[in-house]
C-alpha beads as a LAMMPS data file, in Angstrom:
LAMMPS data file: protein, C-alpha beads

148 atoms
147 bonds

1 atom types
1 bond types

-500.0 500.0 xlo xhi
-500.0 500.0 ylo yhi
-500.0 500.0 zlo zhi

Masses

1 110.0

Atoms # bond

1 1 1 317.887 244.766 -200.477
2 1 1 320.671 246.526 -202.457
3 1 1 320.344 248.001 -205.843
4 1 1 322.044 246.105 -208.472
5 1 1 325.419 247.857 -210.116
6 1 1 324.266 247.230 -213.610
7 1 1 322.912 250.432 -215.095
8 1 1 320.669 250.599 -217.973
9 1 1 324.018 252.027 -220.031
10 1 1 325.813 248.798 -219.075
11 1 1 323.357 246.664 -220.225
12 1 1 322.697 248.497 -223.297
13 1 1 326.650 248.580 -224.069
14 1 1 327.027 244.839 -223.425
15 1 1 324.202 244.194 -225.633
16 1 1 325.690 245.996 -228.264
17 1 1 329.288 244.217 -227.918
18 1 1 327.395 240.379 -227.700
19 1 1 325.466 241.782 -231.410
20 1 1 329.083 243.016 -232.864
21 1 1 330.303 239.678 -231.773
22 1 1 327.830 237.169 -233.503
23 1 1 327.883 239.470 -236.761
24 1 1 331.046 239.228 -236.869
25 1 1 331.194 235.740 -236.539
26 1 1 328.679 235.126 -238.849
27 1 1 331.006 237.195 -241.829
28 1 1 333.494 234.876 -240.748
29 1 1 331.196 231.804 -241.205
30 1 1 330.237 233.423 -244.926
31 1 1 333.607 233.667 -246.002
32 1 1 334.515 230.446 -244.723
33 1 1 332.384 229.046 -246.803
34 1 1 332.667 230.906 -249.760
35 1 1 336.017 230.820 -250.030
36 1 1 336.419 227.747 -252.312
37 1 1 334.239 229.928 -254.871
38 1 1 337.017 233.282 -254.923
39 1 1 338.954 231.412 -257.564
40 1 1 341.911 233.449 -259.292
41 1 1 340.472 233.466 -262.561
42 1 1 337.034 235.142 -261.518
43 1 1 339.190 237.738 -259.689
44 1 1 341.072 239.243 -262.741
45 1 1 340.065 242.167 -264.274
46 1 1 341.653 243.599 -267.753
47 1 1 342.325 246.582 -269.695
48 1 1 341.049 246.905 -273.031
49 1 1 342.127 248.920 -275.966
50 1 1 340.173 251.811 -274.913
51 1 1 341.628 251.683 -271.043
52 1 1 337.699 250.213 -269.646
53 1 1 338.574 247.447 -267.107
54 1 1 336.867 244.142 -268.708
55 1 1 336.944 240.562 -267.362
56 1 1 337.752 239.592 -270.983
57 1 1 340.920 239.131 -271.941
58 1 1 342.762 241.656 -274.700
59 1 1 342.798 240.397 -277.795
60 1 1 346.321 240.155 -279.496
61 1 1 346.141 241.155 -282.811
62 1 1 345.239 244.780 -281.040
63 1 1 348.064 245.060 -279.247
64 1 1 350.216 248.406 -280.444
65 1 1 354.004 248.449 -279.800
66 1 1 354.914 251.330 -277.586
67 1 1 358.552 252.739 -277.383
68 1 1 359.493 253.168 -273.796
69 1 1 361.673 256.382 -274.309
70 1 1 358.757 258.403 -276.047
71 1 1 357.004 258.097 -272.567
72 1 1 356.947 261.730 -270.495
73 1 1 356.516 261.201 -266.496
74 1 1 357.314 264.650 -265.633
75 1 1 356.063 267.913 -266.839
76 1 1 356.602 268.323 -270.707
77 1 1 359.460 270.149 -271.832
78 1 1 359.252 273.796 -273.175
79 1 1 359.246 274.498 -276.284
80 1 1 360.697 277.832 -277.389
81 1 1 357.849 278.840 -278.987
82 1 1 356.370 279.782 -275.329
83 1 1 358.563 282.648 -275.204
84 1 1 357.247 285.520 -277.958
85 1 1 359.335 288.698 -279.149
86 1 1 360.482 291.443 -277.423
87 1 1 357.809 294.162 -276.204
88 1 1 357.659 297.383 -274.793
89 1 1 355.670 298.516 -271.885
90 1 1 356.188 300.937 -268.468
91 1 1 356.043 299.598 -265.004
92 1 1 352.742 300.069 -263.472
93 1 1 353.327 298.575 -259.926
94 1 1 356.441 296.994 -258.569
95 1 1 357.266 296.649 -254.701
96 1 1 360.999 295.939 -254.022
97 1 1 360.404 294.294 -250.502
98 1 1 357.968 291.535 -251.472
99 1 1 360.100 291.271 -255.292
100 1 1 357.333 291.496 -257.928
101 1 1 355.325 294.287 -259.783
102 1 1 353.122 294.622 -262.727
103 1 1 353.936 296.021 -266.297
104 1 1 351.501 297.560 -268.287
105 1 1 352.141 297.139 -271.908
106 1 1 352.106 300.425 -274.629
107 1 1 350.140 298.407 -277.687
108 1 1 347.735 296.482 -275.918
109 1 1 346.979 297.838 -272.109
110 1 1 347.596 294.414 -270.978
111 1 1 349.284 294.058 -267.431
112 1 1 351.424 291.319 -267.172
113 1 1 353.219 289.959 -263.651
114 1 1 356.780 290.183 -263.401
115 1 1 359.007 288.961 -261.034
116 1 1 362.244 289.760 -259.645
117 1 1 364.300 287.180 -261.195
118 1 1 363.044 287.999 -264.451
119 1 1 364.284 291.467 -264.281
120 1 1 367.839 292.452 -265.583
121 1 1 368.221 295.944 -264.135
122 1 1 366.753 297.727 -261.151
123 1 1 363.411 299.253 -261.886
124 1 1 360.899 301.424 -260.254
125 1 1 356.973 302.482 -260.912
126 1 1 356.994 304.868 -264.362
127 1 1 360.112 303.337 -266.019
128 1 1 359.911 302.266 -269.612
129 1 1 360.874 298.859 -270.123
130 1 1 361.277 295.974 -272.818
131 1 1 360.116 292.565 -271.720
132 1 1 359.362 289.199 -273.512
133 1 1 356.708 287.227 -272.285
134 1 1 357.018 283.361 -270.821
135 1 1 353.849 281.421 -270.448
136 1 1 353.474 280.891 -266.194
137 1 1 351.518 278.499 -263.718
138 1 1 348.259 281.369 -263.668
139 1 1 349.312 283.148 -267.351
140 1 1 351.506 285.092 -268.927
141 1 1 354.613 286.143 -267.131
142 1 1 357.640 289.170 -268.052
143 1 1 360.528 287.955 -268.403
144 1 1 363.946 289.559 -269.202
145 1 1 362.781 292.703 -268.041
146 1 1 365.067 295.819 -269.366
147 1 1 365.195 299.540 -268.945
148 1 1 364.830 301.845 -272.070

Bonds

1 1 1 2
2 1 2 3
3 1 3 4
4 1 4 5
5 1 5 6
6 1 6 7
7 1 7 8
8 1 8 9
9 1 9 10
10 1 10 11
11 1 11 12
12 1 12 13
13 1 13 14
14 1 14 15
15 1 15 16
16 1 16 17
17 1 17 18
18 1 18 19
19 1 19 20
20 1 20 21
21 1 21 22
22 1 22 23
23 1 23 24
24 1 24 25
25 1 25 26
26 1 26 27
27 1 27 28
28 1 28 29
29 1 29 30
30 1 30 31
31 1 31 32
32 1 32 33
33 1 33 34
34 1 34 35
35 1 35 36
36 1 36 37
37 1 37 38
38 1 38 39
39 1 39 40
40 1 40 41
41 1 41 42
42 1 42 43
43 1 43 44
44 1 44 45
45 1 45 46
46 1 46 47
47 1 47 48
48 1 48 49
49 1 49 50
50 1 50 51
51 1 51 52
52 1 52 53
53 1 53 54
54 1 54 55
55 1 55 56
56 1 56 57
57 1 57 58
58 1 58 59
59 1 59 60
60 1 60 61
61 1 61 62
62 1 62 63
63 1 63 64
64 1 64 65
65 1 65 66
66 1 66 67
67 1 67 68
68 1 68 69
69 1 69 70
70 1 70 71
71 1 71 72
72 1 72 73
73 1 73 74
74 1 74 75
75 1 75 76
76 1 76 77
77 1 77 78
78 1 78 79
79 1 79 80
80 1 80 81
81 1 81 82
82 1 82 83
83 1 83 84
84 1 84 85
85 1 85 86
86 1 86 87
87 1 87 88
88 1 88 89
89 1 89 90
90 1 90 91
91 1 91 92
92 1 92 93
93 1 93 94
94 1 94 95
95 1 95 96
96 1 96 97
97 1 97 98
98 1 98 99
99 1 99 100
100 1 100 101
101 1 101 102
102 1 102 103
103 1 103 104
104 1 104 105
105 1 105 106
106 1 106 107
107 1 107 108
108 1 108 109
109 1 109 110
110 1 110 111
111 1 111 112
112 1 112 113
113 1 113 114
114 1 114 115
115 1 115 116
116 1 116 117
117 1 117 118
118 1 118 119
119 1 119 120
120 1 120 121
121 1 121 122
122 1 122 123
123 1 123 124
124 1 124 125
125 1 125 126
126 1 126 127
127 1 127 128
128 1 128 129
129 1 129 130
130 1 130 131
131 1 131 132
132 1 132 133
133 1 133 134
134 1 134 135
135 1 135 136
136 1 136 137
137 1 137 138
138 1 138 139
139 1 139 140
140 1 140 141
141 1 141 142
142 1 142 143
143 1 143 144
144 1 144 145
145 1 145 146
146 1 146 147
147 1 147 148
């Protein structure tokens, strides 16, 4: 007598597939059948006042009138109170090759980032500068950077 060619994996992978099979027949069955049920109207969901999702319909006399033009999509526009007066301060670190330093401010000891497009001359570590400040992505950043 041979040995049969089904393996205990086979058999256990073919069960599996015949199970996958009749379940998913049987979901097809269930929404056969409920599919008279799924009307529109039970399918609709709302927005209240509030902006909760309801199955209630708003209620008209709280509807507000909303001018289309006074809606932002993009990032807000500056205002020019962002930018504040002119300071003075000496460079603390600044490396030409990767185009961005630190300043170190006289009053306050704060260090504030700078960049190479905000600078209007050439400047190296130890110069005295004036700067204003611009409010950046991470914080306060020099801008219109100026030897003394």
């Amino acid at each position: 007598m041979t040995k049969s060619q089904d393996t205990f994996n086979k058999k256990e992978k073919e069960k599996k597939r015949l199970k996958k099979r009749l379940e998913k027949n049987q979901k097809r069955e269930e929404r056969k059948t409920n599919s008279g049920s799924g009307e529109l109207e039970n399918m609709l969901a709302y927005v209240d006042e509030n902006g909760n999702l309801t199955d209630t319909p708003p209620d008209p006399s709280k509807k507000k009138k909303v001018n289309a033009s006074s809606i932002e999509i993009s990032v807000p526009r500056r205002e020019e109170e962002d930018v504040v007066s002119v300071r003075t301060g000496r460079i603390d670190f600044f490396n030409d090759s990767k185009g961005y330093g630190f300043i170190k401010e006289n009053d306050t000891q704060e260090k504030y980032f700078v960049h190479i497009n905000g600078l209007l001359d050439s400047v190296k570590e130890g110069d005295v500068v004036t700067f204003e400040l611009e409010r950046g992505l991470k914080g306060l950043n020099a801008i219109s950077v100026k030897k003394v």
